[in-house]
Legacy VTK file of the C-alpha trace (Angstrom):
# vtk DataFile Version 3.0
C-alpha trace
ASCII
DATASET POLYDATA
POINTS 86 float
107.379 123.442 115.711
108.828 125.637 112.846
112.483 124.002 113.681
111.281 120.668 113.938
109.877 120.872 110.461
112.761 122.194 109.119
114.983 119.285 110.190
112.293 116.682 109.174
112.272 118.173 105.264
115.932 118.467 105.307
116.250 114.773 106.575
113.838 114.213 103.569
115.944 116.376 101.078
119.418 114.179 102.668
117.291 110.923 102.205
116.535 111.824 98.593
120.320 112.800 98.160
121.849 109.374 99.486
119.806 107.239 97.437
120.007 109.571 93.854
123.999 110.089 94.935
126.141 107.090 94.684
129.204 108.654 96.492
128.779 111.121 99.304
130.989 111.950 102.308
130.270 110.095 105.634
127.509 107.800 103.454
123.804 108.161 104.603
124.480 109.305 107.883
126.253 111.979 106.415
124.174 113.450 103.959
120.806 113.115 106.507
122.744 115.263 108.588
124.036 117.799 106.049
120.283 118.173 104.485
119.062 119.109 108.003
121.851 120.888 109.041
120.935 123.150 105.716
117.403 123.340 106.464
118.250 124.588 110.063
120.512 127.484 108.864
118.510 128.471 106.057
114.989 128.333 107.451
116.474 130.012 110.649
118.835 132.712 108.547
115.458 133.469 107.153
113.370 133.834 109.769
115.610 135.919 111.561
116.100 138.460 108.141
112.865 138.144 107.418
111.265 139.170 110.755
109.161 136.235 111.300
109.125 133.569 114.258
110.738 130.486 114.014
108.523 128.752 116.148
105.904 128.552 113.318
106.383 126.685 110.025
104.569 128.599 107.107
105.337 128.149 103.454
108.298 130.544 102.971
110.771 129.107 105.512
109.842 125.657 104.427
110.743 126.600 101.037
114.004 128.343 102.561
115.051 125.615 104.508
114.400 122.990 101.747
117.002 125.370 99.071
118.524 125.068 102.071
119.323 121.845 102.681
119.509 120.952 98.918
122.425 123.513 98.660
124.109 121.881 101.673
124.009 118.946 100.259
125.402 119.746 96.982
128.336 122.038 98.207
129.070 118.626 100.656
128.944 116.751 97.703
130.779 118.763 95.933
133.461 119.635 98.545
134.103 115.913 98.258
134.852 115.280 94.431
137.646 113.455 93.296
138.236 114.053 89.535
140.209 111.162 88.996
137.801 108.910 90.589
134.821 109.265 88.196
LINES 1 87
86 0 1 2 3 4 5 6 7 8 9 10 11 12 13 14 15 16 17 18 19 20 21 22 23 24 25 26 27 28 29 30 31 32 33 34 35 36 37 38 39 40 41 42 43 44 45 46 47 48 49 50 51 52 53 54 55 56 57 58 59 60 61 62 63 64 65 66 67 68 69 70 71 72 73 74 75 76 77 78 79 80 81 82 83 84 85
């Protein structure tokens, strides 16, 4: 269940990110799956370092894998800038 919530808040966090971002590599798709994809290795990197199961969301890996997936999305927005563009 833990996992499951982690990829529905960093769908959230991607969702958020599309429609506040104008530009943003591979468009909504893109940054739904980046936000998730940081909310899995976050909430999971912390699980696993702090000792705890991932099979059970509680309100430190939420918080990890929402950092998570808002620093995924901001390095993959970032890894995308064009100076010249703006």
């Amino acid at each position: 269940m833990g996992v499951v919530s982690w990829v529905v808040l960093g769908t959230g966090v991607g969702l958020v990110a599309h429609n506040v971002s104008a530009r943003f590599p591979g468009g909504a798709i893109g940054c739904l799956v980046s936000g998730s994809a940081g909310a899995v290795l976050s909430g999971a990197l912390f699980s696993l370092l702090a000792g705890r199961s991932a099979s059970s969301p509680e309100g430190m890996t939420m918080l990890s894998a929402i950092l998570g997936a808002g620093a995924m999305v901001t390095v993959m927005r970032l890894a995308d800038h064009d100076p010249q563009v703006e």
